[in-house]
TORGU-463256 format. One line per 10 residues: number of its first residue (from 1); their letters; for each residue x, y, z of C-alpha. Coordinates in Angstrom, 2 decimals, decimal comma. Each point is the difference from the previous one (the first is absolute). Last residue first. Layout:
! TORGU-463256
NUM = A = X/Y/Z; ...;
END
This chain:
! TORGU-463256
83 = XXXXXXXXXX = 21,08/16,39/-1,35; -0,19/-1,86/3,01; -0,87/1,98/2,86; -2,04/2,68/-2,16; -2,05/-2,94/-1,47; -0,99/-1,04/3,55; -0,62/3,90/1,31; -2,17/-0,04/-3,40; -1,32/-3,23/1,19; -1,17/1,28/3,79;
73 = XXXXXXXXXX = -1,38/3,67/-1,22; 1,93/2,78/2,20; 2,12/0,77/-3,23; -2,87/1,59/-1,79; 0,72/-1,37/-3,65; -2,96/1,84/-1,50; -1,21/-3,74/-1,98; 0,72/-1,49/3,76; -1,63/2,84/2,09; -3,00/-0,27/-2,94;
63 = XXXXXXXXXX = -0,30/-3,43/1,03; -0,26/-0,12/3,68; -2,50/2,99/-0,23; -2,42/-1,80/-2,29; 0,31/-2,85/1,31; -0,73/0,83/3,41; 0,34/-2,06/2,76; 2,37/-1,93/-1,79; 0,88/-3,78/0,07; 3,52/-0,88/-1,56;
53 = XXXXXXXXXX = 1,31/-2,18/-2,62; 3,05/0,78/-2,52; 1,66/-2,28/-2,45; -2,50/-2,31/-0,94; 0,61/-1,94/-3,17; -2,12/0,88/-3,01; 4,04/1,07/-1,74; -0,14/2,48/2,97; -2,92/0,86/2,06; -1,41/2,51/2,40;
43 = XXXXXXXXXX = -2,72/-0,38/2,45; -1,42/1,57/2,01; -3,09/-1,58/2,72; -2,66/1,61/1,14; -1,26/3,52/1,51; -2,45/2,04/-1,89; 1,08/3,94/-0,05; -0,70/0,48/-3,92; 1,02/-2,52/-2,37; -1,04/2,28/-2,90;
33 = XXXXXXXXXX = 2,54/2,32/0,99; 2,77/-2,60/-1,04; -0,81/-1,00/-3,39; 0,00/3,71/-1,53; 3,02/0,92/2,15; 2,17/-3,11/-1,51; 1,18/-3,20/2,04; -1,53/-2,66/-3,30; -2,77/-1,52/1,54; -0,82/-4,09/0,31;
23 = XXXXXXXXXX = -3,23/-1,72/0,10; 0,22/-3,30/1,88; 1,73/-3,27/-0,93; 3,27/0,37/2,75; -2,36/1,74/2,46; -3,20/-2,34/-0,42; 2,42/-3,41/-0,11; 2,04/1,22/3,08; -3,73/0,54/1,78; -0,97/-3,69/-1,12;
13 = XXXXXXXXXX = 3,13/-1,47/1,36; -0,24/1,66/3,57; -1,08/-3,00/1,77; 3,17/-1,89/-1,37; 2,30/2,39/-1,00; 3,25/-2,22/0,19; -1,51/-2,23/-2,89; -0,53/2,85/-1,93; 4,16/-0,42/-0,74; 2,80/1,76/1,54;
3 = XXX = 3,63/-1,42/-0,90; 2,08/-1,38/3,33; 3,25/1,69/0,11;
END
């Protein structure tokens, strides 16, 4: 299997860089309000290695489904699968 580099983002290398380098929040009630019903991009990493990527509608909403584990959220449905 072919390992991803930047390389592979090519137009979209800037945008990885802002996600990957931008501020992160911990997924608890006092950092997820303040998000508010914005769409844009979630993301969730592991060891500062994404492990989760999705655009939301609402942030707000899409996160406190994941912190409330509402099983009709597309990662918790994901985690369910394979845990």
């Amino acid at each position: 299997m072919n390992q991803f580099t930047e390389s592979h983002l090519k137009g979209w290398k800037k945008d990885y860089k802002d996600l990957i380098q931008g501020k992160r929040l911990r997924l608890i009630n006092e950092d997820i309000w303040m998000l508010g019903k914005t769409k844009g991009v979630i993301c969730f990493f592991s060891d500062d290695e994404i492990a989760y990527i999705c655009l939301s509608k609402s942030i707000f909403q899409t996160l406190s489904d994941i912190s409330s584990i509402k099983k009709n959220n597309e990662l918790i449905k994901l985690i369910l699968k394979y845990d």
